[in-house]
N, C-alpha and C positions, 0 to 999 in steps of 0.2 A: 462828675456825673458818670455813671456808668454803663459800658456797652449797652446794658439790655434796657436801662432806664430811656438811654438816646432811640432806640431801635423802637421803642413803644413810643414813644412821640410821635414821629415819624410816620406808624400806624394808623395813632389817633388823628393825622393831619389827613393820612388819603382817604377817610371815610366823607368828607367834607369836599373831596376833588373830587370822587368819583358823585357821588350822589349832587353837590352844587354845580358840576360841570351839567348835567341833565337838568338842573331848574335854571341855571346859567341860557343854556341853550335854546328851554323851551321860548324862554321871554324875549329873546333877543334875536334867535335865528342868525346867529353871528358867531361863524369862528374864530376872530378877532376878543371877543368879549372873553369868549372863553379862554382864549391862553393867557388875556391879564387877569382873568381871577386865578389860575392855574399858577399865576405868577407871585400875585400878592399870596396867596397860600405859602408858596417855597417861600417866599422872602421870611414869612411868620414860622415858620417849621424852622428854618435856618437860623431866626433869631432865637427860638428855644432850645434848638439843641447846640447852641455856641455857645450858650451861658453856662 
């Protein structure tokens, strides 16, 4: 896989952190919540762009 294919993943995973960290937050009121979503996100970005 190449640089820019890796680098567009990547992309396509913070539109999902920054926007689900705000529905994350609104339901929960919890900054704990939000760093394991923020988590299970990297772990999933990390799994796509290792392959």
């Amino acid at each position: 896989m190449d640089v820019a294919r890796r680098i567009g993943i990547l992309v396509f995973f913070a539109v999902p952190a920054i926007i689900g960290g705000g529905i994350v937050y609104h339901f929960t009121d919890s900054l704990t919540s939000i760093a394991i979503y923020q988590v299970i996100l990297l772990l999933a970005a990390g799994a796509f762009v290792s392959r």
